[in-house]
N, C-alpha and C positions, 0 to 999 in steps of 0.2 A: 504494500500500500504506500500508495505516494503522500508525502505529510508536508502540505506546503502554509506559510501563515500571509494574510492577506487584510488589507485595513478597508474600510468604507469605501466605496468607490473605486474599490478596486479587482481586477477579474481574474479569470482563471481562462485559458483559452486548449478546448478540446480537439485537437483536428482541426480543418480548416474551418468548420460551418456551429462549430456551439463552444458557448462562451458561458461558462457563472460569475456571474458580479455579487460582489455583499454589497447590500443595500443599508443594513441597517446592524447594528448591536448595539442589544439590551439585556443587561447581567447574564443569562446565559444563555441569553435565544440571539441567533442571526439570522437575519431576514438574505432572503439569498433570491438572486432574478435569472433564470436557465434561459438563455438565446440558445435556438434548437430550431432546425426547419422540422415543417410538420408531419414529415415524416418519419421523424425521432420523437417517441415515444418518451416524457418525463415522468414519473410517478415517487411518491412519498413512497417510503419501503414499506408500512404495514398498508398503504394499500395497493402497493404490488404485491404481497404475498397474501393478501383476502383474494384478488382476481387469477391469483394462482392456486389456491386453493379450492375457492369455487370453479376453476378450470377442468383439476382433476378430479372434484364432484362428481360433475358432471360426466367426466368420461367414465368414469369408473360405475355409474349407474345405467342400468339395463332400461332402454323404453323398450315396451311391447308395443307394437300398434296393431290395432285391428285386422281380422282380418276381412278381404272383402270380399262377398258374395256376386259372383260372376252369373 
């Protein structure tokens, strides 16, 4: 893991095309802003791991459907 320290207003730059900047700190929360084309996907961790858990929910449960009378 890369540990880099960064003040207000100032960024992080991933690849050519996304960028995090701190926007903001307040005693121990930082407010943080993700530049990302849109199709880069951003997510908070526990709500990437609820959409990945309701993921494999899903797959892992059996539908039945009907069947149909010909």
């Amino acid at each position: 893991m890369l540990i880099l320290s960064r003040k207000v207003n100032e960024k992080i730059v991933i690849g050519k095309n996304i960028s995090v900047s701190i926007i903001e700190i307040k005693g121990d929360q930082v407010r943080i802003g993700v530049n990302a084309p849109q199709s880069v996907k951003v997510f908070r961790q526990e709500v990437f791991e609820a959409i990945e858990a309701e993921n494999k929910a899903a797959a892992a449960s059996k539908t039945s459907l009907p069947k149909l009378k010909l």
